[in-house]
C-alpha positions in Angstrom: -10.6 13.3 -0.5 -10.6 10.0 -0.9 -8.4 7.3 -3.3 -8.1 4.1 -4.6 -4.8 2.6 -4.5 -4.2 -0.4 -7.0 -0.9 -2.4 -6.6 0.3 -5.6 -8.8 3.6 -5.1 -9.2 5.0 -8.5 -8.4 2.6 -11.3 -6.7 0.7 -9.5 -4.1 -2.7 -8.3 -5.7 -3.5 -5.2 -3.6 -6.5 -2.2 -3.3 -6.8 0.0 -0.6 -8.6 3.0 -0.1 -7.0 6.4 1.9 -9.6 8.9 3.1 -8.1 12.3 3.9 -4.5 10.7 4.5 -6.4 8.1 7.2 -6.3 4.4 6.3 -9.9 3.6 5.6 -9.0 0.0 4.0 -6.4 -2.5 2.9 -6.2 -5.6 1.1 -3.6 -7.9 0.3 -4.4 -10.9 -1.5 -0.9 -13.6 -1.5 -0.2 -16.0 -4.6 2.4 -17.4 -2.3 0.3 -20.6 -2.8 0.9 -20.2 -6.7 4.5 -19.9 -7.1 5.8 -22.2 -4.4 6.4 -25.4 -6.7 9.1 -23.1 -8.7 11.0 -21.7 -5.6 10.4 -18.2 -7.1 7.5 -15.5 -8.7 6.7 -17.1 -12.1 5.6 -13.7 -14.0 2.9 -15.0 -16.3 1.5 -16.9 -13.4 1.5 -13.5 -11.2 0.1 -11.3 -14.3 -3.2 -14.4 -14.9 -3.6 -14.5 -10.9 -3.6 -10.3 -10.9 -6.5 -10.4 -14.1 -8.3 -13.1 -11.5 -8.1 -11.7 -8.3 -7.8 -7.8 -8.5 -12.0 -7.4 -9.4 -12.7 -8.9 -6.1 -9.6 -7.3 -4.2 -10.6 -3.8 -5.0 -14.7 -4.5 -4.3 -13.5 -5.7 -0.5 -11.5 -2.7 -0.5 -14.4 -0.2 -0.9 -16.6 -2.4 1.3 -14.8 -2.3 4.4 -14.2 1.6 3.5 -17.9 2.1 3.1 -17.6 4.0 0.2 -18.7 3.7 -3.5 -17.6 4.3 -7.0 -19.4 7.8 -6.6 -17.3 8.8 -3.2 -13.9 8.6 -5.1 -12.0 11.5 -6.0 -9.2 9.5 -8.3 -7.3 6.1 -8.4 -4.0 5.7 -8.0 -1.8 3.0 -9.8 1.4 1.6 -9.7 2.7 1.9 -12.8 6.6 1.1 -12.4 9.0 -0.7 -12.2 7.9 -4.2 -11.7 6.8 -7.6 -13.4 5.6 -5.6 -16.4 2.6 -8.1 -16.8 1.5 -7.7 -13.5 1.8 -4.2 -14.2 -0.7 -4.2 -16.8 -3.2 -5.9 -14.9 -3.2 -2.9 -12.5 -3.0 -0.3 -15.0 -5.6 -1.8 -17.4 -7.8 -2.0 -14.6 -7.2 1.6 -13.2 -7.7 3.2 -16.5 -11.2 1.2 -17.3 -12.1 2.7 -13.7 -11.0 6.0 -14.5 -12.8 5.9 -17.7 -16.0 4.5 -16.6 -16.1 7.1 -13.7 -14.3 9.9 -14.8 -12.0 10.6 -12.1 -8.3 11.4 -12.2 -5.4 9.0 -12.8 -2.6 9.2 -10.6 0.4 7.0 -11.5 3.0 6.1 -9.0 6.1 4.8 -8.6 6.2 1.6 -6.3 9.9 2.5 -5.0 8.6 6.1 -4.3 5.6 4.2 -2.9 7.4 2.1 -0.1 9.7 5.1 0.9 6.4 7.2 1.7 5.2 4.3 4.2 7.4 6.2 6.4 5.1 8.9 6.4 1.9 7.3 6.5 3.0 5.1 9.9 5.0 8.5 11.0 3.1 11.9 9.8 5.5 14.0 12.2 8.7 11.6 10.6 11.9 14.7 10.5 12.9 15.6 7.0 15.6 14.9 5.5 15.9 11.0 7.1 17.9 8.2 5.7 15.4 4.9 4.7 17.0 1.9 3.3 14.6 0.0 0.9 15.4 -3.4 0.9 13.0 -6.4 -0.8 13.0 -9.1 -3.1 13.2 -7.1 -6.3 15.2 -3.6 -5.0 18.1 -2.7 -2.9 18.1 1.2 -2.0 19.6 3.7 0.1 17.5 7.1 -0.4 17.6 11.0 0.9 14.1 11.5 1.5 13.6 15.1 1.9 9.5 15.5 1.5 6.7 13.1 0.5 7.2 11.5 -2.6 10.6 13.5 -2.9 14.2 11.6 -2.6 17.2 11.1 -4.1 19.1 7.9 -4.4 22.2 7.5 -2.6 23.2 4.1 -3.1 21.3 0.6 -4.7 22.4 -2.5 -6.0 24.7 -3.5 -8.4 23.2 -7.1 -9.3 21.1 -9.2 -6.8 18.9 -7.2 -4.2 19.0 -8.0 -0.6 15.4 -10.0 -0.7 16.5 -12.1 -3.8 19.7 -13.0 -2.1 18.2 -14.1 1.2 15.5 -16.2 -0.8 18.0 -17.4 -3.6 20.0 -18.7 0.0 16.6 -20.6 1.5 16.0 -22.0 -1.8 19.9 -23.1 -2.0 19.5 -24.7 2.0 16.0 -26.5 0.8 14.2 -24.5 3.3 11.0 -23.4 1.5 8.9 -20.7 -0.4 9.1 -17.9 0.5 12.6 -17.8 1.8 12.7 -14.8 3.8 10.8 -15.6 6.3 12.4 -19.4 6.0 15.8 -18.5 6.6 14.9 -16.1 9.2 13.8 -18.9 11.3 15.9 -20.9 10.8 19.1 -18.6 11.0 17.8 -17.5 14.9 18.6 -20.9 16.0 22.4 -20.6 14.9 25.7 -19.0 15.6 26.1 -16.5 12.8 29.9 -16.6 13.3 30.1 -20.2 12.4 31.4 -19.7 8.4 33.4 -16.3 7.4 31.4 -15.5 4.5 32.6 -11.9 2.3 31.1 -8.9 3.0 30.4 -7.5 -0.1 32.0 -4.0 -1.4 31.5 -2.9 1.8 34.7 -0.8 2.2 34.3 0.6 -1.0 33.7 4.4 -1.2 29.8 5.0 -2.2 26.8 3.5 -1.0 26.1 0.9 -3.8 25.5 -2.8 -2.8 26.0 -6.1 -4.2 24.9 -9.9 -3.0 25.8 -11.8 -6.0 29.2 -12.6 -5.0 27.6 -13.9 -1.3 25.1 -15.8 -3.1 28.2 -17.3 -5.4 30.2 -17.8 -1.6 27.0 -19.9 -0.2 26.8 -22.0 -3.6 30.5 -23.0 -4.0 30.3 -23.8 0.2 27.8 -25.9 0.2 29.1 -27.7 -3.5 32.6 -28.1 -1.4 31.7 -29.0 2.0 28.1 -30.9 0.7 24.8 -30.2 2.2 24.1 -29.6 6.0 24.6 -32.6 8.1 21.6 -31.7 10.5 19.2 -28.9 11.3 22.1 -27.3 13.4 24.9 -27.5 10.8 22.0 -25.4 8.7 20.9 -22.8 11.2 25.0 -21.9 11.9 25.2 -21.7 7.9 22.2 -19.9 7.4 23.2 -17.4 10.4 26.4 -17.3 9.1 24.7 -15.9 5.7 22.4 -13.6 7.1 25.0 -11.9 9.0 27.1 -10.7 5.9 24.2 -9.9 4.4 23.0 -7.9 7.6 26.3 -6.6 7.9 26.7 -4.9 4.7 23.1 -3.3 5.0 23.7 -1.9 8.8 27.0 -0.6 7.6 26.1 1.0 4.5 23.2 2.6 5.9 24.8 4.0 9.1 27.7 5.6 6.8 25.0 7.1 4.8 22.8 8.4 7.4 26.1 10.4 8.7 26.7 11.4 5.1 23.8 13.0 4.9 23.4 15.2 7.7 19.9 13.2 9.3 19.6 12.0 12.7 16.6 9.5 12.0 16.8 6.4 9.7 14.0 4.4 8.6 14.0 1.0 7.0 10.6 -0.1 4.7 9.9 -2.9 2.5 9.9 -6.9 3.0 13.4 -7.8 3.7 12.8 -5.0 7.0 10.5 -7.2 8.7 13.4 -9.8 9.0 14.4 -10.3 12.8 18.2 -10.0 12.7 18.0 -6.9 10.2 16.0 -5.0 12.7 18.3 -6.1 15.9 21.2 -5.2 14.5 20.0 -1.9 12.9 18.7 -1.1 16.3 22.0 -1.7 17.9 24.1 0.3 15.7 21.6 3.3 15.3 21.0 3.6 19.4 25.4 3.0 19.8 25.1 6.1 17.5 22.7 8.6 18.5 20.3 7.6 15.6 17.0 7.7 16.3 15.4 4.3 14.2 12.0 4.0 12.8 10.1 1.1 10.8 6.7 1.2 10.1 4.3 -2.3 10.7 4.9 -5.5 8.8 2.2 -4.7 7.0 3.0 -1.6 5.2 6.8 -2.9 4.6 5.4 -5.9 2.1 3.7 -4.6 -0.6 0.4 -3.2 -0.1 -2.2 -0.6 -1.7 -2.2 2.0 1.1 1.4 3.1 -0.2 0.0 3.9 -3.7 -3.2 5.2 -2.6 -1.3 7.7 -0.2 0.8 8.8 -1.8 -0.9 9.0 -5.2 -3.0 10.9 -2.6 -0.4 13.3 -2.0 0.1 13.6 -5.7 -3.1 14.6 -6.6 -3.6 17.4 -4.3 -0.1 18.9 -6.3 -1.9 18.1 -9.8 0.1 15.4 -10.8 -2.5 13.5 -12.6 -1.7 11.7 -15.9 -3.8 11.1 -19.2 -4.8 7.8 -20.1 -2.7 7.2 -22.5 0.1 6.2 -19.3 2.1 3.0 -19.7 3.3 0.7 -17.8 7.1 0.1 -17.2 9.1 -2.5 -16.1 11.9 -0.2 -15.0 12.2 3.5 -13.3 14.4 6.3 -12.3 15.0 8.1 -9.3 17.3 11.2 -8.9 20.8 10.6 -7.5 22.0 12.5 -4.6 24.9 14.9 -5.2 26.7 14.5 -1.9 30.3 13.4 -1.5 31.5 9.9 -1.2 32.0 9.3 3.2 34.9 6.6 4.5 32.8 3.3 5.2 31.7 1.9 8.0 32.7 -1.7 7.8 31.3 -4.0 10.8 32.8 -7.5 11.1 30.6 -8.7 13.7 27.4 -6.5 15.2 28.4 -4.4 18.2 31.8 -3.3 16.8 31.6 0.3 16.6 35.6 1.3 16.5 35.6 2.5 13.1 32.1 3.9 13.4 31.1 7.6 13.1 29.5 9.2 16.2 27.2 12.1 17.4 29.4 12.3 21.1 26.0 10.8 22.5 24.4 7.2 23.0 20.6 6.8 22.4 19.2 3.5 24.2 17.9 1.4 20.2 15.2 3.3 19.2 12.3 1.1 17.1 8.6 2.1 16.7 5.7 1.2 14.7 2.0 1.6 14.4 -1.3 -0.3 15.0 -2.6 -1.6 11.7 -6.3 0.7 11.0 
């Protein structure tokens, strides 16, 4: 069986193609380039780069596959939540395929989508686990109990992780795109140089919120002025990225004990960030939590994730008409289970409030070779 995955949901134009649940091919085409004079994705600049560059995304796709319009079995599509006119590019594009060939049209749901990275980098991952889903645009805590199956736990109330760490970057005058900026730059400094909030983190429930940290970083800089020097900056931005990291590592630990799992799993941009992946290593190995992330790239977005799992979609019928739209926004079913006593970590390493399984795993972190 083999699928065509489409993905232009914010400013990556992707196409991939999944052969029998193997990676045959994946392409990621970056409009970093495009949006770096505004400090931020400009959507009708995404939606006219998607209308440019998916044609010639999706032909490298089947090329390095080796396989032709005729070999496909269907074509799988984001179709929410996202940009919604980078949405349309995608579907538009899907559909005319789908038309023009007459092959199924599997529609798939880009959160869905990142959680099932899991599976393609881990086939033999244990079910239930706990992945947190944390990028620019979403902030999530899910129950994954099958492929393409999960219930939310926990997301944001306002800013996403991602946005918060690039709103920071863009605040320090550090660059496009700001993850990776601030990363950098934090590693150089002492993240216990300013006491920024941690916030919501001892409230009950597994919600998040980073607009009030982003406010904290703003009014700082407004009192105390800019950064001297490049270390005044790294202990500021080290200082940030520890709340944020804070809140993230405590959240998810209190859910993954909620839940029953012993393995957690962390996908989507804001995962590839350094300090995010130390200190979720930490706490999950103090803990008897066995950690998993899957490669860089299958945490950004990418077309493997929609071709697999629209994949795994297919094979249960779940093909739609071509009269499907795309949407901006999407819902995910909400776990049931009772509100646990948060974990709340001041610093890394401080485990005295911290739930534990009566044995200590040495940090546990794998991933796989990119096909």
């Amino acid at each position: 069986m083999k699928v065509l995955g489409i993905e232009t949901s914010c400013d990556d134009t992707c196409g991939a193609v999944v052969c029998d649940g193997a990676v045959a091919s994946s392409v990621v085409s970056s409009q970093h380039a495009f949006h770096a004079a505004y400090g931020g994705v400009v959507p009708e600049i995404a939606a006219r780069q998607h209308s440019r560059l998916l044609i010639p995304v999706i032909g490298e796709a089947m090329d390095r596959a080796g396989v032709t319009w005729g070999d496909l079995d269907a074509v799988a599509v984001t179709t929410s939540p996202g940009l919604i006119g980078a949405l349309l590019v995608g579907v538009a594009a899907a559909k005319g395929i789908c038309m023009a060939r007459s092959l199924p049209l599997v529609p798939v749901n880009h959160l869905s989508a990142h959680l099932h990275t899991v599976f393609v980098a881990f086939p033999e991952v244990e079910v239930p686990h706990v992945t947190l889903l944390a990028s620019g645009g979403h902030t999530l805590l899910c129950r994954v109990t099958a492929p393409g199956e999960a219930q939310v736990m926990g997301s944001t109330l306002d800013d996403a992780a991602g946005e918060a760490i690039d709103k920071a970057a863009h605040l320090l005058g550090l660059g496009y795109p700001g993850g990776p900026a601030l990363d950098g730059v934090a590693s150089r400094g002492n993240p216990a140089a300013v006491a920024f909030p941690r916030p919501i983190a001892d409230r009950k429930g597994f919600d998040f919120s980073f607009s009030g940290l982003k406010t904290a970083l703003a009014v700082y800089v407004r009192t105390h002025g800019s950064p001297a020097d490049a270390g005044a900056t790294s202990d500021l931005a080290a200082s940030y990225l520890e709340a944020v990291v804070d809140v993230l590592v405590g959240k998810t630990i209190t859910a993954a004990f909620a839940a029953g799992v012993s393995t957690v799993a962390m996908v989507g941009g804001v995962a590839a960030n350094r300090r995010l992946r130390q200190a979720m290593a930490e706490a999950c190995g103090g803990r008897g939590l066995r950690l998993i992330i899957p490669p860089p790239e299958l945490c950004t977005d990418n077309g493997v994730m929609v071709a697999a799992l629209g994949e795994v979609d297919l094979r249960r019928g779940a093909v739609a008409d071509l009269a499907v739209e795309a949407s901006a926004v999407a819902s995910m079913p909400r776990w049931k289970g009772a509100d646990a006593k948060p974990l709340v970590l001041s610093r890394m390493g401080d485990s005295s409030t911290a739930p534990c399984s009566g044995s200590v795993a040495a940090p546990h972190c794998e991933a796989v070779k990119g096909r």
